[in-house]
N, C-alpha and C positions, 0 to 999 in steps of 0.2 A: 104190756100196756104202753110202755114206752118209746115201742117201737111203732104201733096202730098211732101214737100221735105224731110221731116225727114223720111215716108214712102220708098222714093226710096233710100236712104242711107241706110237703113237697110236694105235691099233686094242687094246694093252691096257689101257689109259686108259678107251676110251670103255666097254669090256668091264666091265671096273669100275665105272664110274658106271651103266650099265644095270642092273646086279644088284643097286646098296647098299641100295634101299628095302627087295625081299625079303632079303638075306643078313642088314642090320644089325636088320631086323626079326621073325626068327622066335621070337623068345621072344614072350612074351605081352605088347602092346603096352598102355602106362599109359590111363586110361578117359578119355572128352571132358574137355576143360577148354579153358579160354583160352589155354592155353599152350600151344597146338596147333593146327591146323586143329579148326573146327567151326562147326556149322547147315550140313550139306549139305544141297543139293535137286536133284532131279533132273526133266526136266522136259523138253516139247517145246511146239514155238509153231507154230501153224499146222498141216504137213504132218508127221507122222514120219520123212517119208520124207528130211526134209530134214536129221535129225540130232535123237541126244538129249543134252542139255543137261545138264552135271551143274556146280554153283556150291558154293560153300564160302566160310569165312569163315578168313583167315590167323589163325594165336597170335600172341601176344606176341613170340616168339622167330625172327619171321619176318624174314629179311633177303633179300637176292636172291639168293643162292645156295643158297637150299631149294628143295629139289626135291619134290615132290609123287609119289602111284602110289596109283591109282585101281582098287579093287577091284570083281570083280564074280562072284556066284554067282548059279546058277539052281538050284531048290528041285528041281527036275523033270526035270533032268540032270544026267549024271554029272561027277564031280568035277572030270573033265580038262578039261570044258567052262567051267569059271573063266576070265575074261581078268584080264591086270595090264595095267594103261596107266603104265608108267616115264617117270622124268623128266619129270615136266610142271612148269614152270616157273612158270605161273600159276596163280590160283586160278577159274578155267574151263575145262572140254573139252568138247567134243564126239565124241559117239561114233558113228562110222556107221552106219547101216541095216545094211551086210550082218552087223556084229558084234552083232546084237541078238537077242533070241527077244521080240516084241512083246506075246506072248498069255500069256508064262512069267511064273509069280513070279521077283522079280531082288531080291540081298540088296549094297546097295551100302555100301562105306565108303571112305575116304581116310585112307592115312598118310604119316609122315614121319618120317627122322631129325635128331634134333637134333646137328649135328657138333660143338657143342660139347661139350654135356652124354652124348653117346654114348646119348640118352634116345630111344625109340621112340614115336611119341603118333599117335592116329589117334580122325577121328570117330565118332560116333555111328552107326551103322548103320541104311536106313533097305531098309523092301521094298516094292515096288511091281512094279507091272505096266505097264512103258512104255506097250503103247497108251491107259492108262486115266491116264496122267500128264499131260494135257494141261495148259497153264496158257495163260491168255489174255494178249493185248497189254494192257501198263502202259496209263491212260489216261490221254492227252494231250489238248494245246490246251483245256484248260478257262478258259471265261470267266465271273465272275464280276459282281455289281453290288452295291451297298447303298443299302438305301435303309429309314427310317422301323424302323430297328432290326431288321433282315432282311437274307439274306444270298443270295442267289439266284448258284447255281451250274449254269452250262449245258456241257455235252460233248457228244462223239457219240455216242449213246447205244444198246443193242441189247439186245432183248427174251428175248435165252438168257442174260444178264448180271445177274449180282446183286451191286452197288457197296455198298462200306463204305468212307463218310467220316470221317477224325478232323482233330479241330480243338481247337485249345485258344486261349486270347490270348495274346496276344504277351508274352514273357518269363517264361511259366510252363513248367514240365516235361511235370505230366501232362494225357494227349488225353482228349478226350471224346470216344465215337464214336456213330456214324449211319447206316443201310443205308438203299438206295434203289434200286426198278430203272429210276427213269429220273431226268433230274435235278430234283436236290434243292432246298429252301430250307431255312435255317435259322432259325429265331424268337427271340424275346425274346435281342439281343446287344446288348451297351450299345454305343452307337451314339458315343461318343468312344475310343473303344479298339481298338488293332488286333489282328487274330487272323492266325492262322497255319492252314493245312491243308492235308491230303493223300488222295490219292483211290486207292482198290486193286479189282481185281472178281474174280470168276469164273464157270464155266456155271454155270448153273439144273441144266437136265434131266440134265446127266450129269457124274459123277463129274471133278471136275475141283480145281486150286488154284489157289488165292489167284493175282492176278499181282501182279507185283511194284509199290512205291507208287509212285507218282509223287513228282515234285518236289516239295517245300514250298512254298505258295505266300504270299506276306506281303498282308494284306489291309489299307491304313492304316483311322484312323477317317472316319466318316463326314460328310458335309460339311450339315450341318443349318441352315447361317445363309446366306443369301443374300448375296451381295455388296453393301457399302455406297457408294452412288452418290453423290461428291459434286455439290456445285450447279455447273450448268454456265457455262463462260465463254463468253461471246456478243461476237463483235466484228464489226463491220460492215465491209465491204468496201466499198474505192473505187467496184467498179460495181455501182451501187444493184440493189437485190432478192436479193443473196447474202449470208450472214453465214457466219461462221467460228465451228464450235461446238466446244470441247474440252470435253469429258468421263472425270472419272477416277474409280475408287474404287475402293476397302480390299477387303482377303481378308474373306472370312467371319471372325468371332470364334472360331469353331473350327479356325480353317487355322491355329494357334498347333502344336497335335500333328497337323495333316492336311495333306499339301504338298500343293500347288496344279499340276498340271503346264499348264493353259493354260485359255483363256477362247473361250467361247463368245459373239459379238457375233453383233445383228440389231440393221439400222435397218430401218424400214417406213415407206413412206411412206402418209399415211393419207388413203386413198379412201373418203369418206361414200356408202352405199349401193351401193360394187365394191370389187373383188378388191383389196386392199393390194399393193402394189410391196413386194419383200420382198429383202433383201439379206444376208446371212449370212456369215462368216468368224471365224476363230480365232486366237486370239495369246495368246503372254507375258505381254507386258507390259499393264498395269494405265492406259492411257492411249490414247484416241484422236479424232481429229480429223476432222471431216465439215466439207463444203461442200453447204449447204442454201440451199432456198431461203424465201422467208417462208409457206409452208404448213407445216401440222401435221405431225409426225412421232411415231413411237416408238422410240424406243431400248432394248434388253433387253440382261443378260448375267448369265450363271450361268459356276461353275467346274467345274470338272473335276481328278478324280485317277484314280487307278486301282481307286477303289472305285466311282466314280461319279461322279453331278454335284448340284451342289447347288440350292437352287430358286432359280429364277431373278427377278430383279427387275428393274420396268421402268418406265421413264420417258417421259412426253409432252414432247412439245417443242409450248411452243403455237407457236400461229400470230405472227407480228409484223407491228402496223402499221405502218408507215414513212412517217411525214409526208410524204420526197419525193415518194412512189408516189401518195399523193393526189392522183383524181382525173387520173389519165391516163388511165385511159379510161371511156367515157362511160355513163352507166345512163341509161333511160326508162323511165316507169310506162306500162305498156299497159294495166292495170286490174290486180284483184287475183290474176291466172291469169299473167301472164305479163310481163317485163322484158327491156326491149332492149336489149341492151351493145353497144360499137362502139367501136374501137382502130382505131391507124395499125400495121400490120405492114412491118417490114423486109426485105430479102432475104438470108437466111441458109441459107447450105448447110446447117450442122447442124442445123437448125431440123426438129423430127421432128412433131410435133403440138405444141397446146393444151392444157391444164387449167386450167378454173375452180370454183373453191368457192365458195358461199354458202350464210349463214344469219345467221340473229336474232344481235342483241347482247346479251346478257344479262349484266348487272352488270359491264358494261362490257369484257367479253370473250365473242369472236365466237367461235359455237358451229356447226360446218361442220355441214348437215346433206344437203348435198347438192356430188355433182363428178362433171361430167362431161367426157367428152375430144371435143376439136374439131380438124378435119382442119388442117392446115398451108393457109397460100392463104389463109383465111377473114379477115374485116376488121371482123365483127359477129355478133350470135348471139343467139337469142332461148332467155332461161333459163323453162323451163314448171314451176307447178308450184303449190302454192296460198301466196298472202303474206296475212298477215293484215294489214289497215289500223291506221295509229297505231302500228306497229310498225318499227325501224330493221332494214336486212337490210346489210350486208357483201358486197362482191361482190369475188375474187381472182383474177385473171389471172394464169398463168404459162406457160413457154414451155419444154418439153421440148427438150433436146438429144442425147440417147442412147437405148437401147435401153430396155423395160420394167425388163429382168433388172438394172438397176443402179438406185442411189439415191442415191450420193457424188458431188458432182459431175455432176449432169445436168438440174439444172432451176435456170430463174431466175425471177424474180418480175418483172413488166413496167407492173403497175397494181391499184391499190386504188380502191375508190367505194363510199359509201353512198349507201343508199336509201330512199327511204319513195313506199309505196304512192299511202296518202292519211295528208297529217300533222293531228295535232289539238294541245289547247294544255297545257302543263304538269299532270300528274294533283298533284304537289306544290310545295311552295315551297320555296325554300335551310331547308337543315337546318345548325343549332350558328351560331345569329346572336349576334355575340358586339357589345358596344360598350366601347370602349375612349379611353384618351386623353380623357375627359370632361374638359373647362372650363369658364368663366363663358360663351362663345358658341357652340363647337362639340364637335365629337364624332365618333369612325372606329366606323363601321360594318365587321365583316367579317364574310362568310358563306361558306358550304361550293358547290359545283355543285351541282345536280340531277343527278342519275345521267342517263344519255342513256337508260336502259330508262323513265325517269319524263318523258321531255321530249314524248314521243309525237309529233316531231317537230325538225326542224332550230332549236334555241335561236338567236335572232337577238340576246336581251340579257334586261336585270333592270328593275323596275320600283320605284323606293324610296317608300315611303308614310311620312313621320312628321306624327304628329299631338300635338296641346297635352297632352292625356291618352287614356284607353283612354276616360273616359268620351264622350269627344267625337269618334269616332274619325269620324261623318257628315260632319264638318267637317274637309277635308285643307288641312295648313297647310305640307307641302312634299312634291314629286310630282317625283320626278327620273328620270329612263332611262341607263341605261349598259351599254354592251356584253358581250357573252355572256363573251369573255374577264376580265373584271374581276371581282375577289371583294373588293375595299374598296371607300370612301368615306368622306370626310368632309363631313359638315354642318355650313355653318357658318352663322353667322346668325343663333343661337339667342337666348333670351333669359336672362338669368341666374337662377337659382335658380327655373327650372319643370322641371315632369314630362312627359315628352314618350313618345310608345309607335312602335314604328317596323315595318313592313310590307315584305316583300319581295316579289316573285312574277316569274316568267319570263314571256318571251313568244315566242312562234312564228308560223310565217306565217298559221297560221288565229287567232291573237289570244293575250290573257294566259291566266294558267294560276293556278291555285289562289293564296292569298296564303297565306304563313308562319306561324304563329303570332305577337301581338306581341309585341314586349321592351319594356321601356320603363325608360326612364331619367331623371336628373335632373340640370340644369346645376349647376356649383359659383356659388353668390352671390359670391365672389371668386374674379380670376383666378389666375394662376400668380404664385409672387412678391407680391402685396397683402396678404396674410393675414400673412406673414412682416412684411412692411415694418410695419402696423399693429400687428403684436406687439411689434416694436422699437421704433415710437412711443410704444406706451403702457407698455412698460418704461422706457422714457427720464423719462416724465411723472412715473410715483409714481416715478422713484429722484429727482429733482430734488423732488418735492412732499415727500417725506421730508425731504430735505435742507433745506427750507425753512421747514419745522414744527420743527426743529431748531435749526433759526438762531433763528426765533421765539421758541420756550420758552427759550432762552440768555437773550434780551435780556431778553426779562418779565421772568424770576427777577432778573437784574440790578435792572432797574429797582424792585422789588416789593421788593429788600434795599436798597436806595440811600433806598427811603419809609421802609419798619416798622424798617430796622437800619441805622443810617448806623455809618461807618465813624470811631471819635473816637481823635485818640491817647492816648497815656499819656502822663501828665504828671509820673506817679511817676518816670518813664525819664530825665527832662531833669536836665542837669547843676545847675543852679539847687537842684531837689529833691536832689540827690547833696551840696551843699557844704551847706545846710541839715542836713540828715537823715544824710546820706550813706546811702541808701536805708535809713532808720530808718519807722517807720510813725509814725501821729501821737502818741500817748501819749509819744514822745520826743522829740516837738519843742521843750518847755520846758526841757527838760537841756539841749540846744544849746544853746539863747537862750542860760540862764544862763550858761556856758562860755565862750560870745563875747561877754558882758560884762563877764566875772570876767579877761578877757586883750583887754580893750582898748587898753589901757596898750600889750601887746607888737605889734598891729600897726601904732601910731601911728609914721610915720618922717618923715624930710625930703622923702621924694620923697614926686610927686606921687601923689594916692591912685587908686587902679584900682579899676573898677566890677566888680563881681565878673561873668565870662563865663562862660556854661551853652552848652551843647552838648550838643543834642538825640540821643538814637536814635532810629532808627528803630524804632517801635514796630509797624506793619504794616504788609504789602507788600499789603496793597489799598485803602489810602486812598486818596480822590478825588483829592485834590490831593497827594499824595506831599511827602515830608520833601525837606528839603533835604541833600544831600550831604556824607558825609563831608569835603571838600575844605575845606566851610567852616567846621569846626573848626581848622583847621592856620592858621589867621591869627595874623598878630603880636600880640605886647606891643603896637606900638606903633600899629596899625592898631585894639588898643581903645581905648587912649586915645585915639586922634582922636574915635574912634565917640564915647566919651565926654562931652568936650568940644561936641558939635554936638549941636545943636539935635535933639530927635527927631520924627519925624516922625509924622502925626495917621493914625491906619491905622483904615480903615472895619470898623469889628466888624459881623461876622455872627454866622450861627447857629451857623457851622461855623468858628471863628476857629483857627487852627492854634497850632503850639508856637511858631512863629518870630515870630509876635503876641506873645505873650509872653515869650520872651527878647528883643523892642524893648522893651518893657517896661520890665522888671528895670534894665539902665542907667541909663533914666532917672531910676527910684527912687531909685537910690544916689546918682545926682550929687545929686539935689535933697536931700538928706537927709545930705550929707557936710559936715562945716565947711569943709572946703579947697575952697572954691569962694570966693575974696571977690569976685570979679568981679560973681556974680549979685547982685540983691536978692531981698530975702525973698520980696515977692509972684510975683517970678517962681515961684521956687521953689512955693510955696502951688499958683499956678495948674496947674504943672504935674505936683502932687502930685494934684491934683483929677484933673486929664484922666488922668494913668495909676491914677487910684482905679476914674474909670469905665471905662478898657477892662479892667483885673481884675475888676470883677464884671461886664462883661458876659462875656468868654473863660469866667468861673464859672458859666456858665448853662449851658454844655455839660455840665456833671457830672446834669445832671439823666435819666436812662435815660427816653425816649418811655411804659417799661411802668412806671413809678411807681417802681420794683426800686434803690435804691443800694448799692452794691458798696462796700466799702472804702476802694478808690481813690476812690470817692466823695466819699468820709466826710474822706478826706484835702485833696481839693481844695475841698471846699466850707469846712473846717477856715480852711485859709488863705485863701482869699476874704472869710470875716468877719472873723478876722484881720490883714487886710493891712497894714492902714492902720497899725495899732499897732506890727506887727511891724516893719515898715519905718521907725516909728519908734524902734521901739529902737535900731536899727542907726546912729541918728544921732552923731557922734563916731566911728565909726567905723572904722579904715583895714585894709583886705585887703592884707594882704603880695603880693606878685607869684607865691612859691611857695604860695601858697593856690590859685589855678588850678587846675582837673582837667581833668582831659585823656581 
């Protein structure tokens, strides 16, 4: 019983939802907007018969449980003949064949309720005649390319089709568009920038619509720089005639905004005069690694995106000599048509054929201009073809081990040889002859090679010419040979401080070859080290001949002041003139006198009388004979009296008679001239009044100045000199107290 009720409540349920589109919508439904279903189309693909299409576009207010009911009137039948299609859940249906009138006007619209808002909304109304609503297939699989600012789009294309393309660039809103009936290109597109586009058609000849667009399709920019190939690293392999070459480089400058998705590589191997060996493959990465042999190759590689590929760039691998490979196997000149090579062959399974290349050396790389291939088995081979004489050819043997289709890994290199026809002698001589290292005997010669295109034959060596000068050059004055590997020398031998001019030239087996231009140069007159040492010498010489001109003019001037200006002392300086004058100038020397006569009386005593003691200064520090020392002032009292008492002694006057001549003197005066002597007699006394009269006027003959000139002091000692006698007799009675001394 419980089931009969839940049974009929479901069936009033679905009763209900089948009617709400018409029930909730028979008032007048609100006009298209987005807040509804709208842009219906209605529409068949292909066959009618297969179904006609009706599409729409959801409101705003769509969620999933809106339901949809799909209107349909015919203009040309009666009312009843309306369909409703309820509850459709999507925004698609199809309606069948049998529900159709194909050839009738048909007035279609879509509505809906809104359960929220209780609001009725329904499309636009659109009227057509189904069998005239055909719409063609969306177009697919389109392939596009770029290239040089053009855009080239290919599909599959058909002649009842008229295509409308839009495209805009990338990151813009609005399209540009383009019709075409078959495919298209586009023109003038800036060729760093990516575009976007989309492709929609319909028939030509008969009524028909739009189909629907295709996908958008992202076009990046285009790839305008070729890939940057750096320098390749070459490294040689343990078994001679293989090298190990890696090879890398950089995106395009434009692959910055253009991704790269992979690389296009080709090695070739390169056949003078046939079909290149050609190898191809593709990769990621930016880095690859061949095993080659010493023949020429190419290398290429361009990029690739999804616009296209960019140009490609490509690289020669030259050929490499390999000193070991010299001369393994053998050449012979058969004339200038034809050369004989001949090798030892090994037995090698993989061993598939031969390849040998040859041609001319030019500027000292060998230019293949000819390769041909030789069966396996063979031990020797005659290369045909024409060799010019005087000319060096290149001949490469290599040994294939794989198929043609490969080029990584499948050839080695087994022997190199050159050749010459017929050889001649050097067309020039060493070029950039330099000389260096010049001395008093020798000198380094260095010069450059002869290119091997200029040797026009196998260089065996050099030939060195120097001569005295250029002008003599008929006359060789050293002629030396040295091997083809050598590019110095030294000469030695030479002579010092000549001009010498020097000659180079090659030679070969048919004899020398052109001579050099000369150099010429000049030996140093001193060797290394002389020049210096003789500078040192003769700086040594004037600093000592200075020094000795020096010495020189010292003594002269000495001697030259010892003639025209002797050195005299002062006699005003001596103590004698002090106790006299007490440095008084002459005009008071009678005031004295009188003084020491008017008080003779007070130095009369008991004791013995004391000769009066002077004590010289020194009056200049560069007289000849220099004063006597203070020291001999500091004598006793009683060491004068002895002096006194004794006899004086006879002193040989010169011209130059000193102060100390004169204070022996003075003593003796006084004794002779004092009464307190009674020992003496008179004529003692007289006599040696005389003798000390004459050494006073001769010591007075020094006052006389060489230039005629008397001075003062002059005037004063020549004063007392005529004087003396008298004066020294006044002094007679006499007595000097003890503290009359000066000191």
């Amino acid at each position: 019983m419980k089931r009969v009720v839940i049974l009929l409540y479901l069936l009033a349920s679905l009763r209900t939802n089948f009617s709400q589109g018409s029930k909730n919508c028979d008032s007048e439904p609100l006009p298209e907007s987005t807040d509804g279903p709208h842009n219906l189309e209605c529409y068949y693909v292909g066959e009618i018969e297969n179904g006609f299409n009706c599409s729409w576009t959801p409101g705003t207010h769509h969620t999933n449980a809106t339901l949809y009911t799909l209107n349909i009137s015919w203009g040309s039948r009666k009312p009843s003949s309306s369909k409703l299609f309820h509850n459709i859940a999507s925004t698609f249906y199809t309606i069948q064949r049998k529900k159709l009138y194909i050839s009738d006007n048909a007035t279609i619209w879509v509505e809906t309720m809104d359960p929220r808002s209780r609001m009725c909304h329904k499309t636009k109304s659109i009227t057509l005649i189904p069998q005239e609503s055909e719409r063609p297939e969306t177009p697919s699989n389109i392939a596009y390319r770029r290239m040089s600012g053009q855009l080239h789009l290919i599909w599959h294309v058909s002649k009842k089709l008229l295509y409308e393309l839009r495209y805009r660039k990338a990151g813009t809103v609005d399209w540009l568009s383009a019709n075409f009936t078959q495919s298209g290109t586009l023109q003038e597109l800036e060729q760093l920038s990516a575009y976007e586009f989309r492709v929609r058609c319909k028939y030509i000849s008969k009524i028909s619509l739009w189909s629907l667009w295709s996908s958008i399709y992202y076009v990046p920019p285009e790839l305008i720089d070729m890939p940057q190939i750096r320098t390749p690293v070459t490294k040689l392999m343990q078994n001679p005639g293989k090298r190990i070459i890696t090879i890398q480089w950089e995106n395009p400058a434009t692959a910055i905004n253009a991704t790269v998705h992979e690389y296009n590589i080709t090695i070739e191997r390169l056949l003078a005069n046939q079909s290149n060996i050609i190898q191809s493959f593709k990769t990621v990465n930016r880095k690859c690694i061949f095993i080659l042999s010493q023949a020429p190759f190419k290398f290429r590689v361009l990029a690739y995106n999804s616009a296209g590929s960019s140009p490609a760039n490509e690289m020669v691998i030259s050929p490499l000599n390999l000193m070991s490979l010299r001369n393994k196997i053998n050449a012979t000149s058969l004339g200038n048509d034809s050369i004989l090579i001949s090798w030892k062959s090994k037995t090698n399974n993989k061993l598939k054929k031969y390849i040998v290349d040859w041609g001319p050396i030019i500027g000292n790389e060998t230019h293949v201009e000819r390769s041909e291939k030789i069966k396996k088995g063979l031990q020797n081979y005659i290369l045909k073809g024409t060799f010019e004489p005087k000319q060096r050819y290149r001949i490469m043997l290599h040994r294939k081990t794989k198929q043609e289709q490969h080029v990584n890994n499948t050839e080695i290199t087994i022997g190199i040889v050159d050749v010459y026809t017929l050889e001649g002698t050097p067309r020039t001589g060493p070029n950039n002859i330099i000389i260096t290292n010049i001395s008093k005997t020798s000198a380094m010669i260095r010069w450059d090679q002869i290119p091997e295109d200029e040797c026009q034959g196998f260089l065996q060596g050099y030939r060195i010419f120097c001569y005295l000068n250029e002008a003599s050059i008929a006359s060789t004055f050293i002629s030396i040979s040295v091997n083809s590997s050598i590019t110095c020398y030294m000469l030695t031998g030479l002579l010092q401080k000549t001009v010498y001019a020097v000659q180079i030239s090659g030679f070969t087996k048919a004899g020398e070859g052109t001579r050099s231009q000369a150099v010429s140069f000049a030996t140093k007159e001193f060797g290394e080290g002389e020049l210096q040492n003789i500078a040192v010498a003769v700086s040594v010489a004037i600093i000592g001949f200075v020094f000795l001109v020096a010495w020189s003019c010292s003594f002269l001037i000495r001697r030259i002041k010892k003639m025209f200006w002797p050195s005299i002392p002062n006699p005003g300086n001596s103590h004698a003139i002090q106790i006299i004058g007490r440095g008084s100038s002459l005009p008071h020397m009678d005031d004295v006198l009188l003084n020491l006569n008017s008080n003779s009386r007070l130095m009369e005593t008991e004791e013995e009388p004391e000769s009066l003691h002077t004590v010289e200064e020194v009056t200049s520090a560069n007289t000849d004979y220099g004063l006597q020392e203070n020291e001999q002032n500091n004598i006793t009292d009683q060491e004068s009296k002895n002096d006194l008492r004794e006899k004086p002694t006879v002193i040989q006057v010169t011209d130059y008679t000193t102060m100390e001549n004169f204070r022996q003197i003075m003593p003796t005066i006084a004794n002779c001239n004092t009464v307190i002597q009674p020992n003496r007699s008179e004529s003692e006394c007289n006599d040696q009044y005389q003798q000390s009269d004459s050494l006073i006027l001769s010591y007075m003959k020094q006052q006389v100045h060489p230039t005629g000139i008397e001075t003062a002091e002059d005037n004063l000692l020549g004063a007392v000199a005529t004087e003396g006698p008298e004066l020294l007799k006044s002094l007679d009675h006499v007595k000097v107290p003890q503290g009359l001394h000066s000191q």
